[in-house]
ZATOR-195087 format. One line per field, with one value per residue (C-alpha): residue number from 1; x, y, z; residue in one letter. Coordinates in nm, 3 decimals. Layout:
N
nr [NUM; ...];
X [X; ...];
Y [Y; ...];
Z [Z; ...];
rest [A; ...];
END
This chain:
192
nr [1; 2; 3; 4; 5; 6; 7; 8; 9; 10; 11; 12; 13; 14; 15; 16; 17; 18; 19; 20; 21; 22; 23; 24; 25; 26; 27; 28; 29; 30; 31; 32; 33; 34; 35; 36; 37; 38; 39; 40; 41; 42; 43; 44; 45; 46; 47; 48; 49; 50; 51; 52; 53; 54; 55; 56; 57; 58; 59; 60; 61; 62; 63; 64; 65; 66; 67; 68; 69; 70; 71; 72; 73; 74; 75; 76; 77; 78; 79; 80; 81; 82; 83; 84; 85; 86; 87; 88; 89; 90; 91; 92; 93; 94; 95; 96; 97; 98; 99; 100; 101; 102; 103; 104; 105; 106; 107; 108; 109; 110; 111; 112; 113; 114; 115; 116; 117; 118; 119; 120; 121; 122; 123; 124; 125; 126; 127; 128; 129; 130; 131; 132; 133; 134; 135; 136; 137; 138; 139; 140; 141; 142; 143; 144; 145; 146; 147; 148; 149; 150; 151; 152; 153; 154; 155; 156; 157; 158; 159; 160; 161; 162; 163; 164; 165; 166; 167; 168; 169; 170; 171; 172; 173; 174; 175; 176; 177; 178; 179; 180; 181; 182; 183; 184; 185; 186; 187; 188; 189; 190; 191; 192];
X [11.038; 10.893; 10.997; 11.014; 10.723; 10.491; 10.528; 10.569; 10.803; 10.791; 11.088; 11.023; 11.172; 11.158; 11.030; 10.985; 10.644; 10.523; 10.176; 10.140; 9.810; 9.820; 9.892; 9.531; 9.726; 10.042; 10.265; 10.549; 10.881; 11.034; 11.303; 11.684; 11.734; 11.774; 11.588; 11.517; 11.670; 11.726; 11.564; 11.625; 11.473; 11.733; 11.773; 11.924; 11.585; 11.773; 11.574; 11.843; 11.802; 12.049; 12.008; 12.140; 12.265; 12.610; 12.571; 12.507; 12.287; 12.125; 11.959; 11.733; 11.546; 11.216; 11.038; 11.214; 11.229; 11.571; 11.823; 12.160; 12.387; 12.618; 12.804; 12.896; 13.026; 13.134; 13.384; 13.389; 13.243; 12.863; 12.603; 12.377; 12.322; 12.076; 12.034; 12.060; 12.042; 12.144; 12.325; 12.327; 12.338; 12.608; 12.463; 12.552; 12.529; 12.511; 12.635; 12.697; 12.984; 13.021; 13.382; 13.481; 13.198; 13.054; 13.106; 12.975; 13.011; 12.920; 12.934; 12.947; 12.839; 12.543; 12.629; 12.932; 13.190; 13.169; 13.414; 13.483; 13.429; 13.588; 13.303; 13.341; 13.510; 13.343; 12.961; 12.659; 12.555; 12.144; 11.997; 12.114; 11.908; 11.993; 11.919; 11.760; 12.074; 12.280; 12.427; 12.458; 12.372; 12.453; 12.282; 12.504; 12.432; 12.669; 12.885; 12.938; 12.744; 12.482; 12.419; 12.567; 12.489; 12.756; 12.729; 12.938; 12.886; 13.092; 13.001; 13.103; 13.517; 13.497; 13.213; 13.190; 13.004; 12.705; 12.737; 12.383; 12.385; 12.082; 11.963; 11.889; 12.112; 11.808; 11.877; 11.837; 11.625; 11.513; 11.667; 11.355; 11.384; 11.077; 11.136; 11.198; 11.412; 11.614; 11.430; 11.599; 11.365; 11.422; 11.214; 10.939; 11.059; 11.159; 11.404; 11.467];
Y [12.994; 12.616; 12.364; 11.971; 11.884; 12.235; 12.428; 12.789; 13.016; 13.395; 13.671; 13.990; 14.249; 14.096; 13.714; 13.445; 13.293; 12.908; 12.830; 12.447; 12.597; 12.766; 13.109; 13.079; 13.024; 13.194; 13.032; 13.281; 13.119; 13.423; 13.611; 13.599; 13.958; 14.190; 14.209; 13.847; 13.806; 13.487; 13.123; 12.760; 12.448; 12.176; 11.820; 11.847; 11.975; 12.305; 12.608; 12.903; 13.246; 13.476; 13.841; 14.201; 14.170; 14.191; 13.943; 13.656; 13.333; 13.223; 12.821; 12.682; 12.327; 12.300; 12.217; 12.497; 12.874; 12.939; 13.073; 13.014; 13.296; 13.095; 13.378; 13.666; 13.554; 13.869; 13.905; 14.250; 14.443; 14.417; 14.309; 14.060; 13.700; 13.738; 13.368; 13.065; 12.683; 12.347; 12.052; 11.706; 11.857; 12.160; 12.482; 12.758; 13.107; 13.425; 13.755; 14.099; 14.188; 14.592; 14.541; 14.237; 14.247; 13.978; 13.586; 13.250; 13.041; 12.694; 12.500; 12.115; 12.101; 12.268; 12.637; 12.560; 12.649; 12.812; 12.825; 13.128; 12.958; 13.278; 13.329; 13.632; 13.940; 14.326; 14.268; 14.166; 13.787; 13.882; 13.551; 13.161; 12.871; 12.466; 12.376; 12.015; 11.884; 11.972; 12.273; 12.601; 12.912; 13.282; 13.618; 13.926; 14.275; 14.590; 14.730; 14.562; 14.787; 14.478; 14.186; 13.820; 13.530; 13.251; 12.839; 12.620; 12.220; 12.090; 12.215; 12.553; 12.466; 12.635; 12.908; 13.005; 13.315; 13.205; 13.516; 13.607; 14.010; 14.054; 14.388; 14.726; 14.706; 14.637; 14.412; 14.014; 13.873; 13.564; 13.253; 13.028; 12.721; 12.601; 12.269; 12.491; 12.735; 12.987; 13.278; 13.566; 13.854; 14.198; 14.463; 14.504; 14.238; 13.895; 13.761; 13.403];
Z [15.198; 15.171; 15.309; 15.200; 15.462; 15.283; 15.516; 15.474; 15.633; 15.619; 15.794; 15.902; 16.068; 16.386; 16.379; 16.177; 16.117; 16.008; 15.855; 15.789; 15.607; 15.353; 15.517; 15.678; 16.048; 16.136; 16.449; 16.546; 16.617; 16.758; 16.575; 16.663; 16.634; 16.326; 15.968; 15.835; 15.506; 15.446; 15.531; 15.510; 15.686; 15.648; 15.576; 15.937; 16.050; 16.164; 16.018; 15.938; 15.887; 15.722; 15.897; 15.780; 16.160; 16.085; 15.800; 16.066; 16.051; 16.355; 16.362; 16.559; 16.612; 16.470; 16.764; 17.009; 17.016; 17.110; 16.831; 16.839; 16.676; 16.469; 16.429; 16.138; 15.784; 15.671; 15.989; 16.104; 15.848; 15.824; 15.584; 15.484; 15.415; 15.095; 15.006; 15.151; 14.995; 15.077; 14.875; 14.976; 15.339; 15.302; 15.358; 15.047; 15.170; 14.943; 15.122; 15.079; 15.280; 15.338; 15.326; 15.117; 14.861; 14.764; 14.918; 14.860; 15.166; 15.284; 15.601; 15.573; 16.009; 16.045; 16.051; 16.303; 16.083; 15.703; 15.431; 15.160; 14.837; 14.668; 14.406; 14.313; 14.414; 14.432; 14.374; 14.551; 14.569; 14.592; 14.477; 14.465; 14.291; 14.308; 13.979; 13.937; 13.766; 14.112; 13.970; 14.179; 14.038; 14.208; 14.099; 14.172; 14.180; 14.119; 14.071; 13.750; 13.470; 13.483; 13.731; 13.650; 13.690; 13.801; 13.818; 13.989; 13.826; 14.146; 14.438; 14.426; 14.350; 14.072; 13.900; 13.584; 13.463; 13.263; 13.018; 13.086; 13.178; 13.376; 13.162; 13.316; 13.622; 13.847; 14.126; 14.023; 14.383; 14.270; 14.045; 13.967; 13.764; 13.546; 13.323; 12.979; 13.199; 13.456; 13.571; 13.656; 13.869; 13.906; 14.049; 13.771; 13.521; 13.477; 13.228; 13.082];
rest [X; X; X; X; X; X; X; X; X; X; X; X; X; X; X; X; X; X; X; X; X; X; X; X; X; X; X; X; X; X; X; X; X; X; X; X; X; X; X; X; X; X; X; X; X; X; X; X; X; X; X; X; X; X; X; X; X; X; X; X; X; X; X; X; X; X; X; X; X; X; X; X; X; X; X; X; X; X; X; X; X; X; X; X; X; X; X; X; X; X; X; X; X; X; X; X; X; X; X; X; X; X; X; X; X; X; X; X; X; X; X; X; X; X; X; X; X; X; X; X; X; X; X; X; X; X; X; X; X; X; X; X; X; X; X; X; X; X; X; X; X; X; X; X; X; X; X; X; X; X; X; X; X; X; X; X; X; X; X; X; X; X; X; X; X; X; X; X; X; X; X; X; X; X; X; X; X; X; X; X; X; X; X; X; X; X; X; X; X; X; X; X];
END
């Protein structure tokens, strides 16, 4: 992930590393527990990161160690928080719930408390873009025969789907926006 400032973040299994560099130094900031998947320094100069830990993001201060579990938003039933933006200062977060498929959430404090924007029901949300007009765009995955992509033009009230099938049924982990278009990745391809 990169930040505003250039820095570079990086998850792992365990911690979370910073390089202010270009990747030639590596400073750990610890980890907050469980598989990293997930990450977003914010305008509040919190840094999240979405874990596979019961789909729970955990924030910290830049300048200290200490994570503070903001708590699961999938509620009892596992999974993981695959994306994570911001807007104007509200946090968007993309999840795979192992019970209530797919959710969109966003938090308007911080982290403290998150609201279902009821996105999209049965699939995977895998990937999330801001686009530079201030749209919001979501990537699912399965168990449609093909993943979708979804965009909300005000502020995730409403989403439309965008029509664009991702082919092959391979999951779509990146949205990337170029100034002719939206990228969609897959494992092993890249469609426009």
């Amino acid at each position: 992930y990169k930040a505003r400032d250039g820095s570079i973040y990086a998850g792992t299994d365990t911690d979370i590393f910073r390089t202010t560099n270009g990747g030639t130094d590596w400073i750990s900031l610890g980890g907050p527990g469980g598989t990293i998947f997930s990450l977003l320094v914010g305008s509040d100069d919190y840094v999240y990161a979405g874990t596979g830990q019961n789909a729970k993001v955990f924030r910290k201060e830049r300048t200290i160690n200490n994570w503070i579990d903001k708590g699961s938003l999938s509620g009892t039933g596992g999974g993981f928080v695959n994306a994570l933006i911001e807007k104007n200062g509200v946090i968007y977060a993309g999840i795979q719930s192992n019970v209530a498929g797919a959710k969109v959430l966003k938090s308007i404090d911080s982290g403290n408390n998150w609201e279902d924007l009821k996105a999209v029901p049965n699939s995977v949300v895998e990937s999330m873009l801001l686009a530079k007009d201030g749209s919001i765009y979501f990537a699912t995955g399965g168990p449609a025969p093909n993943p979708q992509v979804f965009k909300s033009s005000n502020n995730g009230t409403t989403w439309v789907n965008t029509g664009f099938n991702v082919p092959g049924g391979a999951r779509p982990f990146a949205l990337i926006q170029t100034a002719e278009a939206i990228y969609v990745g897959q494992i092993g391809r890249a469609h426009v």
